[in-house]
N, C-alpha and C positions, 0 to 999 in steps of 0.2 A: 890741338887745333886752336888754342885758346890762344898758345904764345903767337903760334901763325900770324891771328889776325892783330895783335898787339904791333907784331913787327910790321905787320903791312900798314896798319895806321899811321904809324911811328915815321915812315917812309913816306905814307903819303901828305902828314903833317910836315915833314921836312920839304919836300916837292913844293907845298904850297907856298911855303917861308922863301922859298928859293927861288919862287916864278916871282912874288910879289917886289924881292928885291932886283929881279929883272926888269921886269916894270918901271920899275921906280930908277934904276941905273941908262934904262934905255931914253926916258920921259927926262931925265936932268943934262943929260949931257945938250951940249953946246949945237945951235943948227948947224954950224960948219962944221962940225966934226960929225954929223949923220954922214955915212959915205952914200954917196947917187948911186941908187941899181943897175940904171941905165935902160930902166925898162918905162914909159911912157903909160904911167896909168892914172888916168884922171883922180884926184882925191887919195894917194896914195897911203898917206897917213893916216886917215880916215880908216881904211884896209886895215892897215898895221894897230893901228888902235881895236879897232874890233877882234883880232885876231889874236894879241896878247889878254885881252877881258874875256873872249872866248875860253880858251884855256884855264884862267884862272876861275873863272865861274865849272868849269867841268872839272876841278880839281876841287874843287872847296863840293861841289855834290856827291863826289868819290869818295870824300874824307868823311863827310856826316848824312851818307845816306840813311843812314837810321836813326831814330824810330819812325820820323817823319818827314817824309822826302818834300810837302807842300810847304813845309816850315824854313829848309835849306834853298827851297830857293829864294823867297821872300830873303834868306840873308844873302844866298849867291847875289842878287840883283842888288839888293840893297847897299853890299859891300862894294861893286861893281862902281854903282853910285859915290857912295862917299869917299872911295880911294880915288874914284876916275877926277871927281871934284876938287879934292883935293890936290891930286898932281898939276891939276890946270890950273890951279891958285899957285901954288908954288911953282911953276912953269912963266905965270904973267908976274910974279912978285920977285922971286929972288933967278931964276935959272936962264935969267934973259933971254926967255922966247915967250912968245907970244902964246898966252891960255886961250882957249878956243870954243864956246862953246858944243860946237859942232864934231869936237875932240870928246867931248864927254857923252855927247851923244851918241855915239859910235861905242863907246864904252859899255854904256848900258846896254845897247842894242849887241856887241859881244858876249855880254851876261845872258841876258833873257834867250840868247842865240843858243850859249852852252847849257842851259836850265833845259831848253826844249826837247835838246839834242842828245839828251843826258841818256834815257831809255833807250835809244838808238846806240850809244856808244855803251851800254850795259851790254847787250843782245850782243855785239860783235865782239865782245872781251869775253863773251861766257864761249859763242864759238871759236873763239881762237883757242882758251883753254884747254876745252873739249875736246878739237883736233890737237892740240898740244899734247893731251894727257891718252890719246888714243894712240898715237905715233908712240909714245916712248910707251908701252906693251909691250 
């Protein structure tokens, strides 16, 4: 059991490394090279910012749910913060677009969104398991 959960760590430690550089690859490239969806929705980025900080705050509470789930997310949020700040710093400095506050807000409010949401997306992993581990009997 022990190695199990060393490998699942190890995995979800990698996952994390691997969305933050998503992040950070989607947040640098060029406006004109974002492709148009084509879909008409007010504050689109805004969306898109909250939804990649979503994920990354419910990865970083997957990775360090324990000993103390109150402690993870003060860093989920916090990290949410300081990466989300950061990219809007180097987004208005070096990656010729425009940093935004409203960009970083969205980021945090992604965080605190995945922090909330975290025991909810506990509860549906333990029942998919469960039917998971039921079917193959």
């Amino acid at each position: 059991m022990l190695k199990r959960d060393k490998k699942y760590l190890l995995t979800l430690t990698g996952l994390n490394i691997i969305w933050i550089f998503v992040i950070f690859a989607l947040c640098a490239m060029p406006s004109q090279d974002i492709p148009d969806p084509g879909i008409d929705i007010p504050h689109l980025d805004k969306v898109v910012h909250f939804g990649m900080f979503f994920i990354m705050s419910l990865l970083i509470c997957y990775r360090y749910e324990r000993p103390c789930l109150k402690r993870i997310y003060g860093i989920a949020i916090g990290f949410s913060f300081l990466y989300g700040g950061l990219i809007e710093i180097l987004q208005h400095y070096f990656f010729n677009r425009g940093g935004d506050v409203w960009d970083l807000l969205a980021d945090v409010a992604g965080g605190v969104a995945g922090c909330l949401l975290f025991p909810t997306a506990k509860k549906i992993e333990a029942r998919f398991l469960h039917k998971k581990r039921a079917s193959s009997k």
